[in-house]
C-alpha positions in Angstrom: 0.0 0.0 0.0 1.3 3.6 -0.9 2.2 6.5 1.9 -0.8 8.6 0.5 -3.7 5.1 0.0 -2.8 4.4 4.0 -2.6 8.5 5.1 -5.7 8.9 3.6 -7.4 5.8 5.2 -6.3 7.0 8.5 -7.7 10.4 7.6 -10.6 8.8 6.8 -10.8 6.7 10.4 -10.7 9.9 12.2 -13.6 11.2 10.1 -15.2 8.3 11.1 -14.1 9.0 14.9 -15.0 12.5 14.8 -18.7 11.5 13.3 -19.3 9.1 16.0 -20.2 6.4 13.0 -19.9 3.6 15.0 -21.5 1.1 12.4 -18.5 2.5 9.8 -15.6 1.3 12.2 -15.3 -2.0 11.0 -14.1 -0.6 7.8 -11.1 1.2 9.6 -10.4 -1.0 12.6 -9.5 -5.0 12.5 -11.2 -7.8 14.1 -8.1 -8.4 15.9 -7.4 -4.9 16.8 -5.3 -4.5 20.3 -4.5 -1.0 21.8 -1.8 -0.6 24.0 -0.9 -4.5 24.0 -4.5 -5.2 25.6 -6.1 -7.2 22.8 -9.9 -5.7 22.3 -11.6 -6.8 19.3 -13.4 -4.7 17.3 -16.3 -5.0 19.9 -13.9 -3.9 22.6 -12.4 -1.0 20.9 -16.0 0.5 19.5 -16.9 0.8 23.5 -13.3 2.5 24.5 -14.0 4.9 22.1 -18.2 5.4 22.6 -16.8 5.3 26.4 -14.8 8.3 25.0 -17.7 10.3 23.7 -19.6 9.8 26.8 -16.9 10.8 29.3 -16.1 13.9 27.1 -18.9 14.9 25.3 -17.1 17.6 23.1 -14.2 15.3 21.7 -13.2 16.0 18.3 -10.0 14.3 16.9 -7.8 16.9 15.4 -4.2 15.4 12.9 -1.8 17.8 14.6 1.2 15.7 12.7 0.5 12.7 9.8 4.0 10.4 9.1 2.5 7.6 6.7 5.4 4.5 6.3 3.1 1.6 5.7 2.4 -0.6 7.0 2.8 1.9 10.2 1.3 5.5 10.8 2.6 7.9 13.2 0.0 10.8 14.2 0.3 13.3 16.7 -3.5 14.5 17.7 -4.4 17.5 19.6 -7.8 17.6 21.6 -9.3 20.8 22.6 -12.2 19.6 25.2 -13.5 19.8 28.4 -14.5 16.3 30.2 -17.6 15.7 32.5 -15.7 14.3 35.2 -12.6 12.6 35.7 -10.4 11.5 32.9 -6.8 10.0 33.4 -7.8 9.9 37.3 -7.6 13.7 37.0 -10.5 15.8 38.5 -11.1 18.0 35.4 -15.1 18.0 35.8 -16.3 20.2 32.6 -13.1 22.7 32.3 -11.7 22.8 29.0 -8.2 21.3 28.8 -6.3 21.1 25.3 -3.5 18.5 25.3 -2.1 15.8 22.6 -2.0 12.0 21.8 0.9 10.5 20.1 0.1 7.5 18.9 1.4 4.5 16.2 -0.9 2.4 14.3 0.1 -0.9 12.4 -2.2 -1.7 9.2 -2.9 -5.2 8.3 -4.5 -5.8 5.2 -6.1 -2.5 4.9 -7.4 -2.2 8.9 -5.6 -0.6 12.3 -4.6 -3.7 13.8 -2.1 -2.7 16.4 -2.5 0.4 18.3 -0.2 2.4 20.4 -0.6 5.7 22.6 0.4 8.1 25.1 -1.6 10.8 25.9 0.3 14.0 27.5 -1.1 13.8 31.0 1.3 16.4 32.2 0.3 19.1 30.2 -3.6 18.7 31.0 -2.2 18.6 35.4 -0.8 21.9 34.2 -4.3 23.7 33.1 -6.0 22.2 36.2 
């Protein structure tokens, strides 16, 4: 697969994302998916990320930084939100906090299969 097939698949997942089109994710995201080395399933990784939604109502995925080298991506993603209540054990309760996910994505045969990310929990501490 070429740099620009698989950047614009992934720029197609966070469309998805960003829609909440939760029926569409099986076009994006394998079977077999894992995140973080905890393998989900697609079942699994739909409710992490409606779990998401719900926590922080306002989340909208933004590509800060796109590297495409198939069969890997390498994004960075800035978020610009405020969750309900706690997130990352941080009592943030509806202020808006803007901090960024770098994260690596394998591909297998067209679909994220491995998934790996840190989110910058340091920089959301300092806004509270």
């Amino acid at each position: 697969m070429a740099r620009e097939e698989l950047a614009g698949i992934y720029r197609n997942y966070i469309a998805c994302l960003n829609r909440q089109d939760w029926p569409a994710l099986g076009r994006f995201v394998h079977g077999e998916v894992a995140h973080n080395a905890r393998p989900l399933g697609l079942s699994g990784y739909r409710a992490m990320l409606e779990r998401d939604f719900r926590e922080i109502p306002d989340l909208h995925f933004d590509i800060e930084l796109l590297i495409a080298e198939p069969p890997r991506i390498a994004a960075r993603l800035k978020f610009d939100c405020a969750p309900a209540g706690t997130f990352l054990g941080l009592a943030v309760n509806g202020r808006r906090v803007r901090f960024c996910e770098n994260v690596f994505y394998e591909f297998d045969d067209g679909k994220i299969r491995q998934v790996w990310s840190v989110i910058d929990k340091t920089a959301i501490e300092a806004q509270l």
